[in-house]
N, C-alpha and C positions, 0 to 999 in steps of 0.2 A: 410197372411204373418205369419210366424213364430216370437217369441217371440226373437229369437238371435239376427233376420232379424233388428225388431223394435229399439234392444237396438245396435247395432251398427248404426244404421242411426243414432240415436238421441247422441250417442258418438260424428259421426262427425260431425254434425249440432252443438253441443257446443263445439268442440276443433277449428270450424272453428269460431265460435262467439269470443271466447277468442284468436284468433290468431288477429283476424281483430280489437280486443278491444285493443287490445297489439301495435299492427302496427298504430292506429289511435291516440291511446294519446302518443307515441312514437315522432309521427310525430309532434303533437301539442310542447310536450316539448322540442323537437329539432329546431323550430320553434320563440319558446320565446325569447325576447330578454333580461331578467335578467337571464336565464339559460344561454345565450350563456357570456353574460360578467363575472358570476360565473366558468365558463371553462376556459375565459381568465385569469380569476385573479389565480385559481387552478395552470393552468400552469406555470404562472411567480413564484407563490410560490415555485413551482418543480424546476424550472430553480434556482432559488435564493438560496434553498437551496443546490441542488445539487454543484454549484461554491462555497457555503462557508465550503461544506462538502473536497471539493477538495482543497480548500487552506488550511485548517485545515491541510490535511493530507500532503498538500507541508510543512507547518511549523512544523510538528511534524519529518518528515524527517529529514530536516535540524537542526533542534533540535538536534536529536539522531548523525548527522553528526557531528555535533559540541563537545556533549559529547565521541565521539568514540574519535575525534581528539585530545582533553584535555585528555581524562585519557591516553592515549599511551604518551605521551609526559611527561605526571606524574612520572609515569613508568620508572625504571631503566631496559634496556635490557641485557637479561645475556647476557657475553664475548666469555666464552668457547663454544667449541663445543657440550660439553656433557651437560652441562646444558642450550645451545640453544635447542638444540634436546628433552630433558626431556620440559624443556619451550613452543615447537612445540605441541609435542605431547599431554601436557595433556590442553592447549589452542583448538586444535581441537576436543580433544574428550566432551571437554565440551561445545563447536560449534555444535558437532553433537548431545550431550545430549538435549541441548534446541532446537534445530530445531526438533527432533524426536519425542515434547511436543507438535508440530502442529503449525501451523499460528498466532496465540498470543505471540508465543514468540519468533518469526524471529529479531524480534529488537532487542530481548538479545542476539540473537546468534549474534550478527555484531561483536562486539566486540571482542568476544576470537576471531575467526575466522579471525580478522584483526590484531591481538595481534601476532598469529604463521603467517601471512604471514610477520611481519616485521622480524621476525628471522629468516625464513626461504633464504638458502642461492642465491634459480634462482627465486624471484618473481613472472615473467610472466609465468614460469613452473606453479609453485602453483595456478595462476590465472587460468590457465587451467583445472586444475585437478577439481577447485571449481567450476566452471562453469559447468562443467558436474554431479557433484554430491551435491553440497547443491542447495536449494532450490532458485528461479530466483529471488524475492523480496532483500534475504539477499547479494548473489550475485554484484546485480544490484546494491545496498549499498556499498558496499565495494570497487566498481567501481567508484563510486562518490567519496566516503573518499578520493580514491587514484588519481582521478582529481583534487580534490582540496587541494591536499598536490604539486603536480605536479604545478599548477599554480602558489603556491606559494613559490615555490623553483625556477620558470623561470622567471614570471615576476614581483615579488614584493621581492628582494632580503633581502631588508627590515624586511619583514612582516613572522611572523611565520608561520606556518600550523591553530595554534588555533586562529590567528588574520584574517586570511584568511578564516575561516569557520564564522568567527564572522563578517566578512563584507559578507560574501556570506547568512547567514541568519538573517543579522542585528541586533545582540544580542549584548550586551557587554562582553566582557573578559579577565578575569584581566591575562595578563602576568606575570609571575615572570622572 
């Protein structure tokens, strides 16, 4: 036999040792039962945190819904036309300045972008136009804000926009 012959026999005779040493304590620790409840408690960890990483980011939402709905109402709207339009304009360009800084700062974009859609003159035009061109997150935001200014103009005649966002994420807010 040749000396090649020798050293690949003896290659596969120990990759097939370590395949089968691999498969057999494999089996074993698959087998254990403090491994298998160490996998159960892992995953309920995964489960648990994942739900509080999720409500986290429901209340940081609503958070950022609630400050979008207080500063516009802060906020005096220009009257005229010319200074809606100047208003419109430099509200979106600074909508699309922060959205074009990437995904960290989609939240700052809501607000100018929510700012020229109250002065702009057809709305649902505008909602269309954003829908196609800024980013689905800040969008998506904006759709909310405008839900629950809507609900709180139909069914709480009472109730402001900012007391409406403050029962919708259970905060307090002081009215003036």
């Amino acid at each position: 036999m040749k000396s090649s012959t020798i050293a690949l026999i003896a290659t596969g005779v120990v990759a097939t040792a370590g395949l089968g040493y691999l498969v057999y304590f494999d089996s074993k620790r698959r087998s254990d039962p403090s491994f298998r409840k160490q996998l159960r408690r892992e995953r309920k960890e995964a489960a648990k945190a994942s739900k509080e990483a999720e409500e986290n980011s429901k209340q940081t939402k609503l958070q950022l819904i609630e400050n979008v709905i207080v500063a516009c109402s802060k906020e005096a709207l220009p009257s005229s036309p010319e200074q809606k339009e100047a208003y419109f304009m430099e509200h979106v360009a600074a909508g699309e300045g922060l959205c074009g800084q990437g995904p960290a700062f989609y939240d700052e974009a809501v607000l100018p972008f929510y700012k020229a859609l109250k002065v702009y003159p057809a709305p649902m035009e505008l909602l269309t136009i954003y829908e196609k061109t800024i980013p689905g997150p800040v969008f998506q935001t904006i759709v909310s804000i405008l839900s629950i200014e809507q609900k709180a103009m139909e069914g709480q005649v009472n109730e402001t926009p900012e007391a409406a966002a403050a029962s919708a994420t259970g905060v307090d807010v002081e009215v003036e």
